[in-house]
Structure formats: C-alpha cells, structure tokens
Backbone as JSON, one array per atom type, in Angstrom:
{
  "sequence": "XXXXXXXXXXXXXXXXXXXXXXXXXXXXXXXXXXXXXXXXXXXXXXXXXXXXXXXXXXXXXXXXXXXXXXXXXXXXXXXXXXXXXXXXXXXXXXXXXXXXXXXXXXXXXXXXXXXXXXXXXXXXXXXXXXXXXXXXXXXXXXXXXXXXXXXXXXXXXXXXXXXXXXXXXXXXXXXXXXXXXXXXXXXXX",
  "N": [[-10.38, 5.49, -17.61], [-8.07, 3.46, -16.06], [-4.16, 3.52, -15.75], [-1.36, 2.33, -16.25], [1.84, 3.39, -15.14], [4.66, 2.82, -16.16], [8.14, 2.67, -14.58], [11.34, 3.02, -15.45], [14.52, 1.89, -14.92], [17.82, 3.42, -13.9], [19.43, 4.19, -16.53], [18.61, 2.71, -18.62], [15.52, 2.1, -20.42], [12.24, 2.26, -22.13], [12.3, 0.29, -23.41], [13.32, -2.07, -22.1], [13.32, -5.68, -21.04], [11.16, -6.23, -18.5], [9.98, -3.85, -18.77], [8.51, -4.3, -21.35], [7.61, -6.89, -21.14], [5.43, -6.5, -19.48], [3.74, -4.09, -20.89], [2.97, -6.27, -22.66], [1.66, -8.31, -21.4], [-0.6, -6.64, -20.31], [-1.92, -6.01, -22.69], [-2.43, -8.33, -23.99], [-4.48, -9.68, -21.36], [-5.48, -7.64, -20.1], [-6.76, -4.94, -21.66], [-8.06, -2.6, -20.57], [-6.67, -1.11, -19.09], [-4.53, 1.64, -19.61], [-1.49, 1.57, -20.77], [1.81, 3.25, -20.22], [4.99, 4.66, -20.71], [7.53, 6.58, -19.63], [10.7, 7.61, -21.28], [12.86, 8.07, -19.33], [15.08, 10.88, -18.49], [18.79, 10.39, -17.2], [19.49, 12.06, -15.09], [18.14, 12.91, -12.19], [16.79, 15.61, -11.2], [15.34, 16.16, -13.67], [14.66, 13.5, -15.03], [12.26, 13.6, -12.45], [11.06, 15.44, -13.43], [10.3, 14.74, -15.66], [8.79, 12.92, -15.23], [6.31, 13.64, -13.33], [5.4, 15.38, -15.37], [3.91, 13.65, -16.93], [2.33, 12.27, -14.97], [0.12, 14.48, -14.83], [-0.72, 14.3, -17.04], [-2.51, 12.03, -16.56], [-5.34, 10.82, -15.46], [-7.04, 9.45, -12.67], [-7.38, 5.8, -11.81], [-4.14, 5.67, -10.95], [-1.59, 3.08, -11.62], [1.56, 2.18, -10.61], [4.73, 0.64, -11.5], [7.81, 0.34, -10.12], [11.0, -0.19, -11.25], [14.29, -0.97, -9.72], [16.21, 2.15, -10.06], [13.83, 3.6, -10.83], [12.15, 2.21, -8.88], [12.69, 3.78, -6.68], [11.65, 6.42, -7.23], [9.29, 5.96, -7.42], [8.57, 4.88, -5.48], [8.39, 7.08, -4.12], [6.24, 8.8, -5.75], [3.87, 7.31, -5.15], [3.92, 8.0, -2.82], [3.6, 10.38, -2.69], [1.09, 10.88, -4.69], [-0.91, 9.44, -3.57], [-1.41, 6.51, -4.52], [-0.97, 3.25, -5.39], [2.03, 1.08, -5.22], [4.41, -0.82, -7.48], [7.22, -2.08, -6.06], [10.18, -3.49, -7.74], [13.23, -4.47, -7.09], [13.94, -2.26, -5.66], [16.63, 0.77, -5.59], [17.48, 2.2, -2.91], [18.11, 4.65, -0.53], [19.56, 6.1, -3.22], [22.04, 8.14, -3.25], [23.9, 7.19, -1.56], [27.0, 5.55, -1.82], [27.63, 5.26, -4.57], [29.31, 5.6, -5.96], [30.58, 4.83, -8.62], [28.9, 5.44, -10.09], [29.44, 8.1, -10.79], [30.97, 10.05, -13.07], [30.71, 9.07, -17.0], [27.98, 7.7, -18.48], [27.03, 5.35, -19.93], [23.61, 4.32, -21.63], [21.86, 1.84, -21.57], [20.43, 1.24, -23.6], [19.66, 2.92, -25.65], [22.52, 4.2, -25.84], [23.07, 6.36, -25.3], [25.16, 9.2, -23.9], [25.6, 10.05, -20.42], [26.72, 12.29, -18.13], [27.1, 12.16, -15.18], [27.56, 13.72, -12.18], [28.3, 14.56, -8.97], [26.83, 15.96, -7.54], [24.12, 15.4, -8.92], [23.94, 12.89, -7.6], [23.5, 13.67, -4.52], [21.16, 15.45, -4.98], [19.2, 12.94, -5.12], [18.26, 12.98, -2.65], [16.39, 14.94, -2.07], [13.66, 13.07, -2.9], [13.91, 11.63, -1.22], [11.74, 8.76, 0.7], [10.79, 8.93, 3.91], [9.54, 8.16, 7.41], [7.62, 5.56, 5.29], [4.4, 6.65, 4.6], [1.78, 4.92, 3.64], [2.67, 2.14, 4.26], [0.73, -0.15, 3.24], [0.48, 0.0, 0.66], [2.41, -0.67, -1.21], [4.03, -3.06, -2.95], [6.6, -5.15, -2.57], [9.4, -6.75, -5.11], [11.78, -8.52, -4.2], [15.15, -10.01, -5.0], [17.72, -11.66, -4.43], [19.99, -12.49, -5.64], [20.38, -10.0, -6.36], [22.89, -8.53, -7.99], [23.72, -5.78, -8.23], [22.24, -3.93, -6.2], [22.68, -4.29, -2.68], [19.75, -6.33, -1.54], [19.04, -6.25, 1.28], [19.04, -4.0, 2.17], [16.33, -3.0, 1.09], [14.72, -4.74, 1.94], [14.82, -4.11, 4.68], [14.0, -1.64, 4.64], [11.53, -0.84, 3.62], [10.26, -3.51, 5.19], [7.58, -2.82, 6.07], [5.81, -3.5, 4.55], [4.1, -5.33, 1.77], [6.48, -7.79, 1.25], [7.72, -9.87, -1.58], [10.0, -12.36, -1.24], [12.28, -13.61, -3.12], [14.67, -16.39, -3.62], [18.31, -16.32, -4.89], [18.43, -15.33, -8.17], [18.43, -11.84, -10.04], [19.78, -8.34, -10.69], [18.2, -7.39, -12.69], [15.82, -9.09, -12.02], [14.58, -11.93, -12.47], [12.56, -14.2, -13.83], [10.25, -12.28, -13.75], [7.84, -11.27, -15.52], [6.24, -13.57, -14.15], [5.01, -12.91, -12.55], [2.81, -10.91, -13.21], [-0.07, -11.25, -12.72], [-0.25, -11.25, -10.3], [0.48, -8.81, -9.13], [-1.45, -7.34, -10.39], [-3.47, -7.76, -9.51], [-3.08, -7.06, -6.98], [-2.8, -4.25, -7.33], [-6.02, -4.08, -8.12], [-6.93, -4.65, -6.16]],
  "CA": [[-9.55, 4.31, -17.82], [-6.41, 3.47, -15.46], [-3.41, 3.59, -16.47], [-0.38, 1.87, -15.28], [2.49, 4.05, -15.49], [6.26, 1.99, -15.55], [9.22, 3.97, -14.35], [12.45, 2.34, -15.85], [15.58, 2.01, -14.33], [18.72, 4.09, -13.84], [20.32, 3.98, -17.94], [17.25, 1.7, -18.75], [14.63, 2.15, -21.4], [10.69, 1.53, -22.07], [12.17, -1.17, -24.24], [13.58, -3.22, -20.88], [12.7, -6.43, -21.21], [10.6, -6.11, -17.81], [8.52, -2.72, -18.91], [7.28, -5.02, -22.31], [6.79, -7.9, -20.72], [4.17, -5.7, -18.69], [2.86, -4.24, -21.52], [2.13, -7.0, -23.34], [0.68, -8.87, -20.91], [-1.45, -5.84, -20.29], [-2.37, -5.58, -23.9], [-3.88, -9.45, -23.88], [-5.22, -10.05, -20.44], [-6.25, -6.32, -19.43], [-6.65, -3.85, -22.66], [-8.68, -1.9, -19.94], [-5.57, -0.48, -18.21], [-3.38, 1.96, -20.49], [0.47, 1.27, -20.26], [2.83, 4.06, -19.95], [6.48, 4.04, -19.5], [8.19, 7.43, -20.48], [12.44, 7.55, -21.35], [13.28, 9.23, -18.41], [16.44, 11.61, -17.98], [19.49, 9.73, -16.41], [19.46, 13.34, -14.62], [17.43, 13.18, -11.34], [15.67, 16.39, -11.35], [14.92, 16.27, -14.99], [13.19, 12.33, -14.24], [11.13, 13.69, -11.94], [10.58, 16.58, -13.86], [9.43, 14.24, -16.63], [7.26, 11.9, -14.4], [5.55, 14.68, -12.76], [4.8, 15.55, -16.56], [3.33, 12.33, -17.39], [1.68, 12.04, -14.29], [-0.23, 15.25, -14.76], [-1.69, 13.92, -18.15], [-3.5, 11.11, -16.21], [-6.64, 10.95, -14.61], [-7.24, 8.0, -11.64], [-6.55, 5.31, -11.05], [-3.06, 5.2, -11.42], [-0.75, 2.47, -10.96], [3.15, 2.17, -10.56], [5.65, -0.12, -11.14], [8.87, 1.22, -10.94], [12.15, -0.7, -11.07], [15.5, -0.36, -9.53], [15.98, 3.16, -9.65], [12.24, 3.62, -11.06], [11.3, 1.73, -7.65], [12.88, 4.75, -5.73], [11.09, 7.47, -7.58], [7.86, 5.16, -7.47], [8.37, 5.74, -3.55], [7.95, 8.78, -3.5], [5.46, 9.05, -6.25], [3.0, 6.75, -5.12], [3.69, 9.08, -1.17], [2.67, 12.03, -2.74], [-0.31, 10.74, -4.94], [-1.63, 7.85, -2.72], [-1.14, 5.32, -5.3], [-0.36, 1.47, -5.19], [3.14, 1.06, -6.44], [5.16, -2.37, -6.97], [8.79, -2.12, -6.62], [11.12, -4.31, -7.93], [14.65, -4.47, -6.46], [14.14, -0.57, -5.8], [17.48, 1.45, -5.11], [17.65, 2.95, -1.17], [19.46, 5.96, -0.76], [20.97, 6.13, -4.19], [22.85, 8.43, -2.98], [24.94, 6.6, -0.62], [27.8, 4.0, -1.85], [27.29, 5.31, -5.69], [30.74, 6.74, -6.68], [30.78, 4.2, -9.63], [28.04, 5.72, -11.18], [29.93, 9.17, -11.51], [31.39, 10.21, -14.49], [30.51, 8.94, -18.11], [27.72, 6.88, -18.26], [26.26, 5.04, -21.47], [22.41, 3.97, -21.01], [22.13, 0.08, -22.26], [19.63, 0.76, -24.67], [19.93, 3.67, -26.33], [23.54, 4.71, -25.73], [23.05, 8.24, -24.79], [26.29, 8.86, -22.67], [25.08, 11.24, -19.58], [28.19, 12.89, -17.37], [26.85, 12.14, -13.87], [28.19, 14.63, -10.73], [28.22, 14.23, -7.32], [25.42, 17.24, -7.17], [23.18, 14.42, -9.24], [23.33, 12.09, -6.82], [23.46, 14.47, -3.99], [19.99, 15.57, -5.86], [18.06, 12.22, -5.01], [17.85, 13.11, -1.38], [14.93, 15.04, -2.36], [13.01, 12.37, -2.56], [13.4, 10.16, 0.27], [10.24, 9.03, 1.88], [11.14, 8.34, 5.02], [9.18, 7.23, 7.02], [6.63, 5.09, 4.52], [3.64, 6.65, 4.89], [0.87, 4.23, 3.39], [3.15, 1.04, 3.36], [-0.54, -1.38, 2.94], [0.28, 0.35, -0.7], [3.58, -1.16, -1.74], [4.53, -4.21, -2.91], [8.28, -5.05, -2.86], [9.94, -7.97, -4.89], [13.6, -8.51, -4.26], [16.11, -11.21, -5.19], [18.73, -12.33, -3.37], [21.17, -12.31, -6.39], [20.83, -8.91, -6.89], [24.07, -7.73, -7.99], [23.82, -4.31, -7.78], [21.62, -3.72, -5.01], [21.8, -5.55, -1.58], [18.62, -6.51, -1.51], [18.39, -6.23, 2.72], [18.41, -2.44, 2.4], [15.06, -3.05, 0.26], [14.05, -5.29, 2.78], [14.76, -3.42, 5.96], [13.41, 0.16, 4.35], [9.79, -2.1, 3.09], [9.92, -4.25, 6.23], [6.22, -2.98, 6.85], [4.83, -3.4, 3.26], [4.17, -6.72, 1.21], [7.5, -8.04, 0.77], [8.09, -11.01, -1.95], [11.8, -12.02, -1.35], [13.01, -14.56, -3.89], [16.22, -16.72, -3.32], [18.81, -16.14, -6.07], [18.0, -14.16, -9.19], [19.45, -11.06, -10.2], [19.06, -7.13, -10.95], [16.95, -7.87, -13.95], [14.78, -9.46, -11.89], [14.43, -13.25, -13.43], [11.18, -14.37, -13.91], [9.17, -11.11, -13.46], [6.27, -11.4, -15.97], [4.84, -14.76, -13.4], [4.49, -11.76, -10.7], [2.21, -10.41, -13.64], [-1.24, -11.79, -11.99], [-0.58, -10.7, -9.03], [0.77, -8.02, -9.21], [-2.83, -6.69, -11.15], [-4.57, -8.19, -8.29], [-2.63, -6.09, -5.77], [-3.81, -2.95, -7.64], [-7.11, -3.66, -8.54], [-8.15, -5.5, -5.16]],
  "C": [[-8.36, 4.37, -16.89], [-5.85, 3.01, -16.4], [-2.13, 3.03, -15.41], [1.21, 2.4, -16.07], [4.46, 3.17, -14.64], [7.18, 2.34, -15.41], [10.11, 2.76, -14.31], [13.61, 2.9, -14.55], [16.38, 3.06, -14.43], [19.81, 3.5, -15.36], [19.66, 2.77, -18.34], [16.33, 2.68, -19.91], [13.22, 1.66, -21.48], [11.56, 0.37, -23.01], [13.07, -2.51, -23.29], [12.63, -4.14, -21.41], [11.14, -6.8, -20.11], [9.24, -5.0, -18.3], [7.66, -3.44, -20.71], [6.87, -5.78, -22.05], [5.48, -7.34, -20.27], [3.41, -5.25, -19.94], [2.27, -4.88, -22.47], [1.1, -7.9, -23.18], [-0.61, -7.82, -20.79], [-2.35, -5.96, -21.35], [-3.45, -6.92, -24.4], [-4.17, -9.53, -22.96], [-6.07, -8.12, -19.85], [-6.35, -5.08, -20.51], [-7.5, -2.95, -22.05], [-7.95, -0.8, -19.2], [-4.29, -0.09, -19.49], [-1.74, 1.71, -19.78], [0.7, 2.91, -20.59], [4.22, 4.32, -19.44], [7.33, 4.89, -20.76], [10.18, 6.9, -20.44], [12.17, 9.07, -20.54], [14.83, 9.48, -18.68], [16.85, 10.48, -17.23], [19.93, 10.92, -14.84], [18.25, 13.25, -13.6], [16.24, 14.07, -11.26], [15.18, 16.5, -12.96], [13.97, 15.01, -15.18], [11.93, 12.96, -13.44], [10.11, 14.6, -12.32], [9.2, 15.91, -15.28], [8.23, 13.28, -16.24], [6.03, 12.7, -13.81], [4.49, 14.52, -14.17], [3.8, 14.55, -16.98], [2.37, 12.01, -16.63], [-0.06, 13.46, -14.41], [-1.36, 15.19, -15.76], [-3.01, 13.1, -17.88], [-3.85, 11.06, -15.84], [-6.87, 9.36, -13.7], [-8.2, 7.03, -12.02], [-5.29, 5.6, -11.99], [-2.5, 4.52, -10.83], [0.77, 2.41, -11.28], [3.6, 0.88, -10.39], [6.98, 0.91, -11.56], [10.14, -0.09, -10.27], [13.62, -0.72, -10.81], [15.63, 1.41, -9.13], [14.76, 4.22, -9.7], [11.69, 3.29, -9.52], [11.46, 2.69, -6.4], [12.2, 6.3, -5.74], [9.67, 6.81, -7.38], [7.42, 5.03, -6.11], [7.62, 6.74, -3.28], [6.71, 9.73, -4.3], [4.33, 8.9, -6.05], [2.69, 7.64, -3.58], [2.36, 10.34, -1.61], [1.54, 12.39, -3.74], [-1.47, 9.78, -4.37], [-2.24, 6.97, -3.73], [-0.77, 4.28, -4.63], [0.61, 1.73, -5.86], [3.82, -0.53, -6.43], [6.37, -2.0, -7.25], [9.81, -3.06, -6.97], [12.83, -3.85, -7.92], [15.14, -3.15, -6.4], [15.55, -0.13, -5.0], [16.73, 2.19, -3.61], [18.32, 3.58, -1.23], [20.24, 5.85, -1.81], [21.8, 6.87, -3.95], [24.28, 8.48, -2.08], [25.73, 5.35, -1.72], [27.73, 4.16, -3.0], [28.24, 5.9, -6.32], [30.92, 5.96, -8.2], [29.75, 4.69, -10.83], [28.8, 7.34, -11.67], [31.01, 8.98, -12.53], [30.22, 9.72, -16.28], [29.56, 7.84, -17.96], [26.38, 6.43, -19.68], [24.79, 4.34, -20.73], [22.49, 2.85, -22.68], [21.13, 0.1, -23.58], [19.6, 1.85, -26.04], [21.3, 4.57, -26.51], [23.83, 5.77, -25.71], [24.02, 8.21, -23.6], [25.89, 10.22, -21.69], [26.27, 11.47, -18.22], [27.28, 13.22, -15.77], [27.72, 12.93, -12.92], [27.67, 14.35, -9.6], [26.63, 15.11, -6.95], [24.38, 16.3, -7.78], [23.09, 13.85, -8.18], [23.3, 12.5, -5.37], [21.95, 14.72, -3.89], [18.48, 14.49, -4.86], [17.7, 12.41, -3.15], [16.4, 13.68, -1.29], [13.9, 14.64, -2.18], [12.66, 11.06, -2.05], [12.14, 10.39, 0.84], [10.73, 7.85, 2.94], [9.85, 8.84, 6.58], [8.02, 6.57, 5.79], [5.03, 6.02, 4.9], [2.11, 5.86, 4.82], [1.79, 2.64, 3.12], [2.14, 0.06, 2.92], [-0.29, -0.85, 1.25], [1.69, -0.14, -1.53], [3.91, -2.44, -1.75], [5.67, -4.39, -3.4], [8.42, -6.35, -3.57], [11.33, -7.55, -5.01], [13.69, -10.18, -4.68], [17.22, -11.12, -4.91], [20.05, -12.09, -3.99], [21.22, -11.62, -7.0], [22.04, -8.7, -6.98], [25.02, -6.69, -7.91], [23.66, -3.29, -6.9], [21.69, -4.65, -3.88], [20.3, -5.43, -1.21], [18.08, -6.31, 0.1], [18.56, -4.67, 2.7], [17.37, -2.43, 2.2], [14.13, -3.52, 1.67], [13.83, -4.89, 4.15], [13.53, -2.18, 5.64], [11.69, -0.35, 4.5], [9.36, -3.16, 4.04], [8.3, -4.33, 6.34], [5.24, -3.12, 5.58], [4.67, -5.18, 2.77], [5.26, -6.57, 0.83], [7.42, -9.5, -0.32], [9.82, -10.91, -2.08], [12.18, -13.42, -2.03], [14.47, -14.99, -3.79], [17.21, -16.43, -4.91], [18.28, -14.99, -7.23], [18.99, -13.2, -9.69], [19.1, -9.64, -10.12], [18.07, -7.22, -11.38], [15.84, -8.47, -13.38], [14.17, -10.97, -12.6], [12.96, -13.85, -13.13], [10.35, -13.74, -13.48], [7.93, -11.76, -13.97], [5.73, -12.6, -15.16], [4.33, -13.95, -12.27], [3.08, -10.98, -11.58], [0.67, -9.8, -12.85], [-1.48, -11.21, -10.97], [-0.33, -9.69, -8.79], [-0.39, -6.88, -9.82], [-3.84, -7.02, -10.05], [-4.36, -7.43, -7.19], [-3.02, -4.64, -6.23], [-5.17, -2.96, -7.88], [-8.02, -4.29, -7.35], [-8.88, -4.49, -4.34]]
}
C-alpha cells in the first residue's frame, strides 16, 4: 500500500488545517493510500530524527508533502529516497534571516514552548540539497502573499521543477485542498 507521509510545519501540528484537509480527502477519494503525518520536534535534528523513524516503517511507494518548514525537510527527503514530494511555500535556507525564531517559541497547536539557539538553526544546513538532484520530482506551490516566506527564494531554488505560483494568498496556503487532484495525479502518474 503507499503511503503519503505529511511533514508539518515549523510549530505546526498533524492537526493543521492543510495536513486534514489531505487526509480526508485521502480517506474519501483514495482509501488506497495510507496518510501519515508524525508531531515532529521543533528541534531540527530530533525532526529528522523522527522522520527518518517514520520513514523506516514504510515500504514503497512513498509520497511527500511537506509544508513550509516540512517542504525543506521534504527536500531533502524525497533527495535521499527518490521520492515525489510537493512543497508548499517550503522554507530556503532556514537558516539565513531567522533571528526571530530564536528564543521562546510556543507551537500554535499544542503550545509546547521549545527554547530555539542559534546551534538549531545553524543545524539545518545539514540538509541543504543543493543542487536539486531529480527536480522532474517536485512540485512547488507558492503564493505571493506569503508573509513569512518570500516566495522568490522558493521560486529561484525550484526554478527547474513544476512550479505553481499563485497571486496573493498567504503562509497557510489559501485554498490548498483544490491542489488535492492534482497533486495525486503528480504522484501516481
């Protein structure tokens, strides 16, 4: 059975409104494709430590969506299993331009407060994939009115992959679940 494995954001939760939309659509149009979408660490090596984990359980196909800072680990996940991944408004070098994230930092859904250091985001260098190696395997969407992310880092880095670039919008991503469709069509074509 595949399994489509959803890597949340940076202080994000499987209960994002984005990682249920997914699995619910999953659950009526494709009950063929298990969902998955662990609570990762706000802690870098401890995420990857736990995705690894997760990944290790599942037997192929697997697919990725990962979002925001999910879409930067979903880089480098999908590199080093030759997976399809879809990213939505994936972080670029989090470790550049990120001083706001150090210190104290509450996660929106479960309010677990995690004491970010410079050596964290230091950390994600790790796993830069630079260059892309399979970009025919990535599909990017951005929006324009990201707030958090400029979206032309996304777009420069992903230049050589399927890009969808939406005008306006936001982090969150506004009207994800209509990318549903296709987004199942880009993994299973």
């Amino acid at each position: 059975m595949a399994t489509l494995l959803y890597i949340h954001g940076f202080n994000s939760s499987p209960q994002s409104l984005k990682a249920q939309q997914t699995q619910s659509w999953l659950a009526a149009k494709h009950p063929d494709i298990a969902f998955r979408c662990p609570f990762l660490s706000p802690y870098p090596d401890l995420a990857m430590a736990e995705l690894d984990a997760a990944l290790a359980s599942l037997a192929d196909p697997i697919y990725l969506i990962g979002s925001s800072m999910g879409g930067f680990y979903a880089t480098w996940l999908a590199a080093q299993r030759g997976a399809r991944a879809v990213l939505i408004n994936p972080a670029v070098r989090p470790w550049l331009g990120r001083d706001y994230l150090l210190g104290p930092q509450a996660n929106h859904h479960s309010g677990e407060i995690a004491h970010i250091e410079q050596r964290h985001l230091d950390a994600l260098r790790n796993w830069e994939v630079d260059p892309l190696p399979r970009p025919q395997d990535l599909l990017v969407l951005l929006q324009t009115g990201d707030e958090v992310l400029d979206y032309r880092l996304a777009e420069d880095k992903y230049r050589a992959c399927r890009l969808v670039i939406e005008p306006g919008g936001d982090h969150s991503f506004q009207g994800f679940e209509r990318h549903l469709p296709a987004i199942h069509a880009f993994f299973t074509a």
